[in-house]
N, CA, C and O atoms as a CHARMM CRD file, in Angstrom:
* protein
*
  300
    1    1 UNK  N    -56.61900 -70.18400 -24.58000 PROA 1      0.00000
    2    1 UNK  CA   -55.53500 -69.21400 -24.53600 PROA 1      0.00000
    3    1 UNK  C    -54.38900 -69.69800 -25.42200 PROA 1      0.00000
    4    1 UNK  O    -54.09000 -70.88800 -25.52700 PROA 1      0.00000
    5    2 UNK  N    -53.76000 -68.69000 -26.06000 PROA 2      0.00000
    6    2 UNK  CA   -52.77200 -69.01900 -27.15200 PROA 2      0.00000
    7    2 UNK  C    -51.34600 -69.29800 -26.25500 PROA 2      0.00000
    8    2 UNK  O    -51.12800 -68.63100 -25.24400 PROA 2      0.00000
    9    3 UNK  N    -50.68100 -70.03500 -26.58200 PROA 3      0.00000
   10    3 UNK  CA   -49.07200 -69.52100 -26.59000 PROA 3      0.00000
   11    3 UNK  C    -48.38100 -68.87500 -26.98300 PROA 3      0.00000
   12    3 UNK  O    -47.94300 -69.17200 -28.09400 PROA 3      0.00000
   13    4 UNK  N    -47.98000 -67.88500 -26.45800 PROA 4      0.00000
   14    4 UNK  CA   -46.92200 -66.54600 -26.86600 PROA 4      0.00000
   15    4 UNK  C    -45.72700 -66.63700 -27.39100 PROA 4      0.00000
   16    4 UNK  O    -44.92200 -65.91800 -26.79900 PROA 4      0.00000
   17    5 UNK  N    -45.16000 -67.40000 -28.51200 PROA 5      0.00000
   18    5 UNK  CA   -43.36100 -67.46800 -28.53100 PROA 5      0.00000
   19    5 UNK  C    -42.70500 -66.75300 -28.60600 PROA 5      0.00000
   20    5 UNK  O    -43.05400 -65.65700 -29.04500 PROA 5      0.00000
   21    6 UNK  N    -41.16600 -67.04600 -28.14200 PROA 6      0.00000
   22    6 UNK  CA   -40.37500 -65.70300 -28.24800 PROA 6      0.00000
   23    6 UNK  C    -40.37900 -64.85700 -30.43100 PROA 6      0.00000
   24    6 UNK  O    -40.29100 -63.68700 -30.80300 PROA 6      0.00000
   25    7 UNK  N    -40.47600 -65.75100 -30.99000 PROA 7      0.00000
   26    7 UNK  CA   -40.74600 -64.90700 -31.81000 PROA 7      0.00000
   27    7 UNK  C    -41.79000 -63.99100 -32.13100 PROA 7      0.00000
   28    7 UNK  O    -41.54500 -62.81000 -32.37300 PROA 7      0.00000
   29    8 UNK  N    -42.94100 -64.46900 -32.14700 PROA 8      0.00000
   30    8 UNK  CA   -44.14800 -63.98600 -31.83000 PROA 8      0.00000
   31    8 UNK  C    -44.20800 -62.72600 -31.09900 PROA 8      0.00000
   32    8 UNK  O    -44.95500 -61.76600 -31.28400 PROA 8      0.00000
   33    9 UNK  N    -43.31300 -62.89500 -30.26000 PROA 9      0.00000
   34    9 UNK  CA   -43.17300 -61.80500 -29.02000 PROA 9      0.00000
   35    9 UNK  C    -42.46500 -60.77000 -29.73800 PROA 9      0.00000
   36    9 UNK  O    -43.01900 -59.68300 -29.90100 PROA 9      0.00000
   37   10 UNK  N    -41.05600 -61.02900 -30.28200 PROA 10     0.00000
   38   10 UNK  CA   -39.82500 -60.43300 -31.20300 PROA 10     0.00000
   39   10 UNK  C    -40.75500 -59.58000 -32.12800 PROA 10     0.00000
   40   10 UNK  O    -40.61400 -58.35800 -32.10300 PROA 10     0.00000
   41   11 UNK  N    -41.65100 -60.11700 -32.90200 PROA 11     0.00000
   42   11 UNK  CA   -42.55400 -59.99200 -34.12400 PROA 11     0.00000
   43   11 UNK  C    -43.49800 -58.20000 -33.55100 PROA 11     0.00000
   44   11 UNK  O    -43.36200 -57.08600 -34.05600 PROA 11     0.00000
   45   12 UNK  N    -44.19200 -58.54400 -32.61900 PROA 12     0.00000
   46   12 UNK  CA   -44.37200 -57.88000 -31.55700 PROA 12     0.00000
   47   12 UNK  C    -43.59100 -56.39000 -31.45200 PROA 12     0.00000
   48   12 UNK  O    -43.93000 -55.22500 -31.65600 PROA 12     0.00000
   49   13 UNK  N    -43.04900 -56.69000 -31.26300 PROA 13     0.00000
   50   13 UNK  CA   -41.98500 -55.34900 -30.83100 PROA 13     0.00000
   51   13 UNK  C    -41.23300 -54.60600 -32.17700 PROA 13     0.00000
   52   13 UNK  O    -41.16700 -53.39000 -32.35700 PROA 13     0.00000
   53   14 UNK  N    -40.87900 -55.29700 -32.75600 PROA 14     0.00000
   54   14 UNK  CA   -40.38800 -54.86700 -34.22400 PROA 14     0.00000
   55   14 UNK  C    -41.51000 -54.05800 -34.69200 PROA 14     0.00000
   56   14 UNK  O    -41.23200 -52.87100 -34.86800 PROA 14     0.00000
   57   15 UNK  N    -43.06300 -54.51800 -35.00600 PROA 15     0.00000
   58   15 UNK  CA   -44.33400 -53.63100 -35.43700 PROA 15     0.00000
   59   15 UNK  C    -44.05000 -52.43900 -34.25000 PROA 15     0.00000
   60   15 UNK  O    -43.62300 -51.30600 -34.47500 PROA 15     0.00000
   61   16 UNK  N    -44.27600 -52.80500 -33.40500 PROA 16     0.00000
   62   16 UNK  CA   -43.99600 -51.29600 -31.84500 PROA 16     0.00000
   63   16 UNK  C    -43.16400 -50.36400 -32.21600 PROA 16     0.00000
   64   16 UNK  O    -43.41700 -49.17100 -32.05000 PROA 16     0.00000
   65   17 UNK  N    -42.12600 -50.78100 -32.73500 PROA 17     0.00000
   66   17 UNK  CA   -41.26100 -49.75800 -32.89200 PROA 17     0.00000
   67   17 UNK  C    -41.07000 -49.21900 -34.49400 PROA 17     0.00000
   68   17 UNK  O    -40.51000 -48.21000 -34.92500 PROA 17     0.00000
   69   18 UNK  N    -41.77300 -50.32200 -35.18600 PROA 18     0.00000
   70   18 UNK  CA   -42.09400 -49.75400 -36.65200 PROA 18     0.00000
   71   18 UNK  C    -43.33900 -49.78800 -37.00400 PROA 18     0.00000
   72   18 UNK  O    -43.60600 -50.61300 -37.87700 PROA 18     0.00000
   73   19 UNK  N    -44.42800 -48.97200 -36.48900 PROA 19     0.00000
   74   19 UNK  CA   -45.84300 -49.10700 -36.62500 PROA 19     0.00000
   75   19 UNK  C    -46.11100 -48.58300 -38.24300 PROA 19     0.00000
   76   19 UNK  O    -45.55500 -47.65600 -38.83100 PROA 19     0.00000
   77   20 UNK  N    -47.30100 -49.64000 -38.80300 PROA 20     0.00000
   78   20 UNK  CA   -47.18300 -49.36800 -40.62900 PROA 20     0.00000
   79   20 UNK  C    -46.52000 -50.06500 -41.27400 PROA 20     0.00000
   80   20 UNK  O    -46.59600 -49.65600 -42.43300 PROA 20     0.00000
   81   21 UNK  N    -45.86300 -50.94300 -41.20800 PROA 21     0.00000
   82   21 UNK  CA   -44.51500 -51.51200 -41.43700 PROA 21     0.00000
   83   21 UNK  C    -45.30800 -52.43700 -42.68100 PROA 21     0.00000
   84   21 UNK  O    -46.46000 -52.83600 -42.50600 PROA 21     0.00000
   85   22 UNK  N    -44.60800 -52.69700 -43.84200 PROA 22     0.00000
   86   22 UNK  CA   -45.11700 -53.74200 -44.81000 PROA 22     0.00000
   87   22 UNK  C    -44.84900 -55.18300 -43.62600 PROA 22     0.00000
   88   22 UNK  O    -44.28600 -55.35600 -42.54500 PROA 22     0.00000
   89   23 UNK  N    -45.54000 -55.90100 -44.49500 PROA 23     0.00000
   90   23 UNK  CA   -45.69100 -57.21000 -43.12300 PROA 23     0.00000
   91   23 UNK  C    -44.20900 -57.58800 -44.11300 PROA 23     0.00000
   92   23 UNK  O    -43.38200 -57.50800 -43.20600 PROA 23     0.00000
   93   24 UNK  N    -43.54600 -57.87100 -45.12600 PROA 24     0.00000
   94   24 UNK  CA   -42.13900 -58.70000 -45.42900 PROA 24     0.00000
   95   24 UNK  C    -41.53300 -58.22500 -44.66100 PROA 24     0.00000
   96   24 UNK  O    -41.16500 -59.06200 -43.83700 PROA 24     0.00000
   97   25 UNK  N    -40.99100 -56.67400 -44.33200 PROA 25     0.00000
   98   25 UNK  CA   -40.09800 -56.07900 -43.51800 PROA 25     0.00000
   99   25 UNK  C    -40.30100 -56.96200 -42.11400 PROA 25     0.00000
  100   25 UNK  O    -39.29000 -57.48700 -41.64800 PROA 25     0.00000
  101   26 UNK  N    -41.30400 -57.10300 -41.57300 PROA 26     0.00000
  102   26 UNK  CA   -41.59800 -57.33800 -40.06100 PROA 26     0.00000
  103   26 UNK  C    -41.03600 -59.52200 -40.57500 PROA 26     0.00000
  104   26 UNK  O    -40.72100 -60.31200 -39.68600 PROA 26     0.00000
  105   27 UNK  N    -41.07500 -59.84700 -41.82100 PROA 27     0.00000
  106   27 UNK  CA   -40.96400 -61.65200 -42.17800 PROA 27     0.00000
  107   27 UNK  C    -39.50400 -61.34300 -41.97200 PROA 27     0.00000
  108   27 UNK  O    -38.86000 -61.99600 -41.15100 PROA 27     0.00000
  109   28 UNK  N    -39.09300 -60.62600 -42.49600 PROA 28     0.00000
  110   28 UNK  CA   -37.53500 -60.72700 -42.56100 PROA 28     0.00000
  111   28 UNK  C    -36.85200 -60.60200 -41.32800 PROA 28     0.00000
  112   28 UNK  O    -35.78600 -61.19100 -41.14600 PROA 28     0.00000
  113   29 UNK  N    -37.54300 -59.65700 -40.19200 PROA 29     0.00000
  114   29 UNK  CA   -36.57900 -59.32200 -39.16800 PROA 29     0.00000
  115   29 UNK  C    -36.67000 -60.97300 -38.23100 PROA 29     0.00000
  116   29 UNK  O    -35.77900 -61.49400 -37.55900 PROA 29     0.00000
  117   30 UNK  N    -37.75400 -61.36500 -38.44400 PROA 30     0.00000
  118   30 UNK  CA   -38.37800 -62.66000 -37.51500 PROA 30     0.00000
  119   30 UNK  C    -37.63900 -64.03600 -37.71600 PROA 30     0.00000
  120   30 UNK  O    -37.37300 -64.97700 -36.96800 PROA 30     0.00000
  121   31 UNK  N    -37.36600 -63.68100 -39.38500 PROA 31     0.00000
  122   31 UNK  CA   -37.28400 -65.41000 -40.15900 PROA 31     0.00000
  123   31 UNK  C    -35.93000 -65.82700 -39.52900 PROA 31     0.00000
  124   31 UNK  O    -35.29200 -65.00900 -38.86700 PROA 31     0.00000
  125   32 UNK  N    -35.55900 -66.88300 -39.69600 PROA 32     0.00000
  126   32 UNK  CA   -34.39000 -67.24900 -39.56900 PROA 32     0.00000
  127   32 UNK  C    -33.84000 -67.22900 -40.99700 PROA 32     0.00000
  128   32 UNK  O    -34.27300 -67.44300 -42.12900 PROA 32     0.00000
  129   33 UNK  N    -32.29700 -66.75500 -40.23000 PROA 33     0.00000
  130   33 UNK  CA   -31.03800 -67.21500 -41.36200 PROA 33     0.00000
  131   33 UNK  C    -30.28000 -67.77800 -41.21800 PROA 33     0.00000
  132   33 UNK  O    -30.21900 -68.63200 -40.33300 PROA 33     0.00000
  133   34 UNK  N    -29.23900 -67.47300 -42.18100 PROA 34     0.00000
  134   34 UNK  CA   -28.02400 -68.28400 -42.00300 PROA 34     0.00000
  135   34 UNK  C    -27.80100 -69.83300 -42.94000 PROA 34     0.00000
  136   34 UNK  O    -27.17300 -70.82400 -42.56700 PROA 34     0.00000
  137   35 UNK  N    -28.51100 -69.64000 -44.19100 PROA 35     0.00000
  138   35 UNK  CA   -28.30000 -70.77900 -45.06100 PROA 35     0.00000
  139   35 UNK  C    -28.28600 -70.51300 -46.20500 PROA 35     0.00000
  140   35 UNK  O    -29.33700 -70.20400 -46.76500 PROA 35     0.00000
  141   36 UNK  N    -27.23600 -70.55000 -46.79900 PROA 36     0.00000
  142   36 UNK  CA   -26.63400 -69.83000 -47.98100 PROA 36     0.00000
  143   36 UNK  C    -27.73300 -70.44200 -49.15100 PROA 36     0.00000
  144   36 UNK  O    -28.36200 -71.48700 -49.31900 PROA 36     0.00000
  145   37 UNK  N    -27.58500 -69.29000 -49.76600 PROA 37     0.00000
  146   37 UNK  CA   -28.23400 -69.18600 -51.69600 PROA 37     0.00000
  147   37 UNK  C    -29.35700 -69.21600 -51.12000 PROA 37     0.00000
  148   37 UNK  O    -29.88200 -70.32700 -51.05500 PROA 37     0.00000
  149   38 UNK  N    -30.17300 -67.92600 -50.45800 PROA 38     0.00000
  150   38 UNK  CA   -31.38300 -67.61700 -50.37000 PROA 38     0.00000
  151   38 UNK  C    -32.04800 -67.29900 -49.35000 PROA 38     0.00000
  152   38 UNK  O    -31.35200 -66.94600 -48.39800 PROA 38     0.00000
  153   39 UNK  N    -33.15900 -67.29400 -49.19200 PROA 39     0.00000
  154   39 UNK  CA   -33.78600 -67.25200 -47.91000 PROA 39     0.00000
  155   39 UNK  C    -34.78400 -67.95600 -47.37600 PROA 39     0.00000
  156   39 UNK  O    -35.95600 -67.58100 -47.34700 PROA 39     0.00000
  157   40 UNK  N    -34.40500 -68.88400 -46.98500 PROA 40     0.00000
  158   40 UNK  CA   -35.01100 -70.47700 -46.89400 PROA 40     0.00000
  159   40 UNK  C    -35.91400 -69.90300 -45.55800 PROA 40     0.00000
  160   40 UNK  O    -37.07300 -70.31600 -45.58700 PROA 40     0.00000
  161   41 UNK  N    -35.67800 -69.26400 -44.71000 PROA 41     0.00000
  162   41 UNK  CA   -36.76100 -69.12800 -43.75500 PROA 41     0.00000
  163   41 UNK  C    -37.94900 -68.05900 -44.38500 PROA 41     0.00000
  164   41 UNK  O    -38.79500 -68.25900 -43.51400 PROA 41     0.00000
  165   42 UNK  N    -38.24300 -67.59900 -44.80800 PROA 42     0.00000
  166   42 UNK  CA   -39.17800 -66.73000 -45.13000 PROA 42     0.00000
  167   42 UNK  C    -40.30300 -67.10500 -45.20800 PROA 42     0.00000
  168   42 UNK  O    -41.08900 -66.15800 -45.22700 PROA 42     0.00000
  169   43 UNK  N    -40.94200 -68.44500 -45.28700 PROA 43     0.00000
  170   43 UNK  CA   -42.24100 -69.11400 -44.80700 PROA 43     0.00000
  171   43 UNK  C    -42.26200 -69.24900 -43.53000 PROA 43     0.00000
  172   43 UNK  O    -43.30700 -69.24800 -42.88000 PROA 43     0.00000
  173   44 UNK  N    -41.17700 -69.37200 -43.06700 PROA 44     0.00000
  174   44 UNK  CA   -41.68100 -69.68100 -40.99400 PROA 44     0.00000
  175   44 UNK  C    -41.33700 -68.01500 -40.79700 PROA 44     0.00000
  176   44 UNK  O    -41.60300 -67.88300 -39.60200 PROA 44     0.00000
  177   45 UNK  N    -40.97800 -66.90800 -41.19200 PROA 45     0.00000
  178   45 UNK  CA   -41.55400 -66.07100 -40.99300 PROA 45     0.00000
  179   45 UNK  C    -42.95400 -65.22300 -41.12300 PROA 45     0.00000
  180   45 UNK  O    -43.43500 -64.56200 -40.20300 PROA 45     0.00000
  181   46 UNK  N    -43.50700 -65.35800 -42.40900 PROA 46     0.00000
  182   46 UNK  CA   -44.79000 -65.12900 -42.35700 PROA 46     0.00000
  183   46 UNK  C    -45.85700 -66.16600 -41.53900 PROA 46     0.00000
  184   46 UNK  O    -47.00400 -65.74200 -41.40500 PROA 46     0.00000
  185   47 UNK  N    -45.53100 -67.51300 -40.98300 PROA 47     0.00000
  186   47 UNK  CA   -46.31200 -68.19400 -40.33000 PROA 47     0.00000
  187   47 UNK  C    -46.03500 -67.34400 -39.17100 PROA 47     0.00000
  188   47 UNK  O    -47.08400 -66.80300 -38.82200 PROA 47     0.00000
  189   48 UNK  N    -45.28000 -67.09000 -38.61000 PROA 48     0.00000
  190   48 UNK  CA   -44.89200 -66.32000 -37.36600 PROA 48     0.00000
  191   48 UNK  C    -46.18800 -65.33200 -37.31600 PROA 48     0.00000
  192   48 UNK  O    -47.16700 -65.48200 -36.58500 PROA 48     0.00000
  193   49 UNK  N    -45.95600 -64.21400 -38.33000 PROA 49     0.00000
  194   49 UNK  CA   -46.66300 -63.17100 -38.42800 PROA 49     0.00000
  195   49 UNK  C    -47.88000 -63.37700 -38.32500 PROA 49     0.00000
  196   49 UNK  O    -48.61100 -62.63300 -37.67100 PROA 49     0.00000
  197   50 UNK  N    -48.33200 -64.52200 -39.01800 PROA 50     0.00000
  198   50 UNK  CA   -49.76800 -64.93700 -38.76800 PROA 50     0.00000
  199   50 UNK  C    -50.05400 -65.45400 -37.94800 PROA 50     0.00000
  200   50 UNK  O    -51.28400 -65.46500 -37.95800 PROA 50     0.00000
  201   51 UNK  N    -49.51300 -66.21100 -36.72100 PROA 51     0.00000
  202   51 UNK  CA   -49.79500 -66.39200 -35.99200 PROA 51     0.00000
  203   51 UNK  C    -49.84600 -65.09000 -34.58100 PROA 51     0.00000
  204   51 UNK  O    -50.74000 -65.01400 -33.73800 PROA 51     0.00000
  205   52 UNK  N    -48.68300 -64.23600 -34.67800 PROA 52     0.00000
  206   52 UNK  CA   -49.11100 -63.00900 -33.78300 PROA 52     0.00000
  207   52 UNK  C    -49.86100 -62.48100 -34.36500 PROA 52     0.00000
  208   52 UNK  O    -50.25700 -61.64000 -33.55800 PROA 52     0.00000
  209   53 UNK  N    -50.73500 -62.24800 -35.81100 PROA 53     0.00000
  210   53 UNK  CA   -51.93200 -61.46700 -35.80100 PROA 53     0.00000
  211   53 UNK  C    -53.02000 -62.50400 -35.07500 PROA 53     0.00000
  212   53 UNK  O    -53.49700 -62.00500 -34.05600 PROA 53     0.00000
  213   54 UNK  N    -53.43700 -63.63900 -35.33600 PROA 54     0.00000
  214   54 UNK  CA   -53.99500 -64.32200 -34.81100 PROA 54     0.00000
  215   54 UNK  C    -54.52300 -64.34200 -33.06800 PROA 54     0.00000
  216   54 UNK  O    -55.53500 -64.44200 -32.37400 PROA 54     0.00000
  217   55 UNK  N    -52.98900 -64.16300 -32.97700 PROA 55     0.00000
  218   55 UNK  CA   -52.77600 -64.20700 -30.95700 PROA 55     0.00000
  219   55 UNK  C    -53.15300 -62.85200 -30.59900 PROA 55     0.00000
  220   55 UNK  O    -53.04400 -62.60200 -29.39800 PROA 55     0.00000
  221   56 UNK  N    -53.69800 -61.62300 -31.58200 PROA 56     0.00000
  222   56 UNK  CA   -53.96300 -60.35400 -31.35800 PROA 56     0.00000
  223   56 UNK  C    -52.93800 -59.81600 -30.68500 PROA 56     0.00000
  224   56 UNK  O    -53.49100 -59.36100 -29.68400 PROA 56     0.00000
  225   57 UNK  N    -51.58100 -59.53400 -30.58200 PROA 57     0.00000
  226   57 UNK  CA   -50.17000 -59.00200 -30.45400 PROA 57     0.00000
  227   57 UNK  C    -49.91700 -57.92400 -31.66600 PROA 57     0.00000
  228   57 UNK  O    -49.00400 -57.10000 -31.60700 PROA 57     0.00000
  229   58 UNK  N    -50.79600 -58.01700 -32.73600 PROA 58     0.00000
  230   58 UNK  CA   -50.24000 -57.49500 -34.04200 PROA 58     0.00000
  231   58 UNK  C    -51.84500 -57.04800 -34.46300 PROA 58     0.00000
  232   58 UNK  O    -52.76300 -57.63900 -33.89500 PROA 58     0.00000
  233   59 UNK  N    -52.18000 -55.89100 -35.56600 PROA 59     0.00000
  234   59 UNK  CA   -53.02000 -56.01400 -36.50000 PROA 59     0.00000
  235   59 UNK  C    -52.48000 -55.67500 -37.52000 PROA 59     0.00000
  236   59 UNK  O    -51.51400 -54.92100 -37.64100 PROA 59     0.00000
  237   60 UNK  N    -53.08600 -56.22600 -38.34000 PROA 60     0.00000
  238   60 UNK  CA   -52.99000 -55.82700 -40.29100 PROA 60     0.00000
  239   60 UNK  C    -53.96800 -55.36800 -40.54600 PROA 60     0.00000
  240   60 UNK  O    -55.09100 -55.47400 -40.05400 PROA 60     0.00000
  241   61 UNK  N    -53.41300 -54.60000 -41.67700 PROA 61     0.00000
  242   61 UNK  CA   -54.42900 -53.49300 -42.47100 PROA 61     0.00000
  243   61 UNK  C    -53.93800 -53.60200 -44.02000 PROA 61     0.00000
  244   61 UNK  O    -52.80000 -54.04100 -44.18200 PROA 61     0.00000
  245   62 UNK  N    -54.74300 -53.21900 -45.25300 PROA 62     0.00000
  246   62 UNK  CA   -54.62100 -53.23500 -46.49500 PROA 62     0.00000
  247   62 UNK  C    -54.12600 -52.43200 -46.74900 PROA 62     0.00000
  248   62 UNK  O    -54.69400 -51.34700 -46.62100 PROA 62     0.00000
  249   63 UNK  N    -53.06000 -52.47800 -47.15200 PROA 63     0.00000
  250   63 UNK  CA   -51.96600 -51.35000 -47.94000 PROA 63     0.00000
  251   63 UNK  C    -52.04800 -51.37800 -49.61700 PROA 63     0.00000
  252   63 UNK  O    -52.97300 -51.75400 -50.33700 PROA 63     0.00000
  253   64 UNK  N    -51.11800 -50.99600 -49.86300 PROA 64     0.00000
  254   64 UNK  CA   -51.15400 -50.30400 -51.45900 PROA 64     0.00000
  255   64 UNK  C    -51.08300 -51.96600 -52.43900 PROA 64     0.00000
  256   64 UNK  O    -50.19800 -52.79900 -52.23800 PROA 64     0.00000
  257   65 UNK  N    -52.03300 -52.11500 -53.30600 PROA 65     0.00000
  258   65 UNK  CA   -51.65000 -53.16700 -54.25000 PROA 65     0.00000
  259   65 UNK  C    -51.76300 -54.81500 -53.26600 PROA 65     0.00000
  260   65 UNK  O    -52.56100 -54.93600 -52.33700 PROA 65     0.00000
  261   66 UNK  N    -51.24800 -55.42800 -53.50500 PROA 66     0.00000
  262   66 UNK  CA   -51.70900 -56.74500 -52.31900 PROA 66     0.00000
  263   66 UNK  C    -50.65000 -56.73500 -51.16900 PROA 66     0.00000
  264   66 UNK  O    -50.42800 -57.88400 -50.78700 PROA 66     0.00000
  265   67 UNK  N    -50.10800 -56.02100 -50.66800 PROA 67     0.00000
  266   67 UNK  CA   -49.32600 -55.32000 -49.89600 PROA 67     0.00000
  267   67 UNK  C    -50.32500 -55.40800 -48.24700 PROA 67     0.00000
  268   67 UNK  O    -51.51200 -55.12100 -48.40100 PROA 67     0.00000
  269   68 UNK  N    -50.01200 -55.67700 -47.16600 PROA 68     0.00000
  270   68 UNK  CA   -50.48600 -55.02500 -45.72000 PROA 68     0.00000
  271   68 UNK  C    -49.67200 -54.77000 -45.02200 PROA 68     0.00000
  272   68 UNK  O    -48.57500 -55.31800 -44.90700 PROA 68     0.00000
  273   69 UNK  N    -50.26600 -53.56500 -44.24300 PROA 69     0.00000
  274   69 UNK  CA   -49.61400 -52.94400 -43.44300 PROA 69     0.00000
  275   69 UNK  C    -49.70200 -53.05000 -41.50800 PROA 69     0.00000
  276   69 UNK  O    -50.75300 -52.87500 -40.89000 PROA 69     0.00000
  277   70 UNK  N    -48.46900 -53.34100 -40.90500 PROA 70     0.00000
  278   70 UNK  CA   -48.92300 -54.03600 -39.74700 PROA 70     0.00000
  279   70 UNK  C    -48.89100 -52.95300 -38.51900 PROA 70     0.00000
  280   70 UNK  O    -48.09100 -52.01800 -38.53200 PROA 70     0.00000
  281   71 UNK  N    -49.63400 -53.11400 -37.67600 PROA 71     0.00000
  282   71 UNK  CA   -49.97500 -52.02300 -36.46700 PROA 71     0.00000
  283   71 UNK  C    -50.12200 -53.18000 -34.98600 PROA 71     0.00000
  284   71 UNK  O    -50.57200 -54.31100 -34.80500 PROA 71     0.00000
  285   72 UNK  N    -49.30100 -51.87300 -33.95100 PROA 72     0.00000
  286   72 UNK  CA   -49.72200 -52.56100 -32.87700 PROA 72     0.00000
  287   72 UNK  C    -50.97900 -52.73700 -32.77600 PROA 72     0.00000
  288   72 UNK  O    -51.83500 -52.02000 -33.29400 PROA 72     0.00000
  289   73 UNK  N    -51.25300 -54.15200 -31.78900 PROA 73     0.00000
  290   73 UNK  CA   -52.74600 -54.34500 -31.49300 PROA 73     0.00000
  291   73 UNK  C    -53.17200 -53.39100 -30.41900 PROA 73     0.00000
  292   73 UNK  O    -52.58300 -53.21800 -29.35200 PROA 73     0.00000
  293   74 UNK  N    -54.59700 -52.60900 -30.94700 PROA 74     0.00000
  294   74 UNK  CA   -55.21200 -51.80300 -30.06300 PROA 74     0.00000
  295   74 UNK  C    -55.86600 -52.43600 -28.51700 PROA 74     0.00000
  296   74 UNK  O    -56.48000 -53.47100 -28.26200 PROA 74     0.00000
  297   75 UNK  N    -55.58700 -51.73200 -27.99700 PROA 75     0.00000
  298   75 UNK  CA   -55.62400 -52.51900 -26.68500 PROA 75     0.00000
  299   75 UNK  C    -57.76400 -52.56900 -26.27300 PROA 75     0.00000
  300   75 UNK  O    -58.18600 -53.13700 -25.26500 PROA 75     0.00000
């Protein structure tokens, strides 16, 4: 059994309420900020993401160009 984190969880709900969503939109709401000249979290956001697709909380699908598109997980 996986561990659920609160981001993971966060990650979660953001797709819920934006089903389709490009997966950056869903990196950005997750990542951390707050460190000037850039966006230094944006790798521990897509690890996030991959890990709630992983934990089945999330699915991805192939969108336009190398682009995916994220959906709640079907129950």
């Amino acid at each position: 059994m996986r561990r659920i984190g609160p981001r993971m969880e966060q990650a979660a709900k953001y797709v819920a309420a934006n089903p389709g969503c490009v997966t950056y939109d869903a990196v950005l709401y997750v990542a951390p900020c707050g460190v000037p000249g850039g966006k230094p979290g944006i790798q521990y956001g897509y690890r996030t993401i991959d890990r709630a697709v992983s934990a089945g909380l999330i699915r991805r699908e192939p969108g336009k160009g190398n682009s995916y598109r994220l959906y709640p997980a079907t129950p």
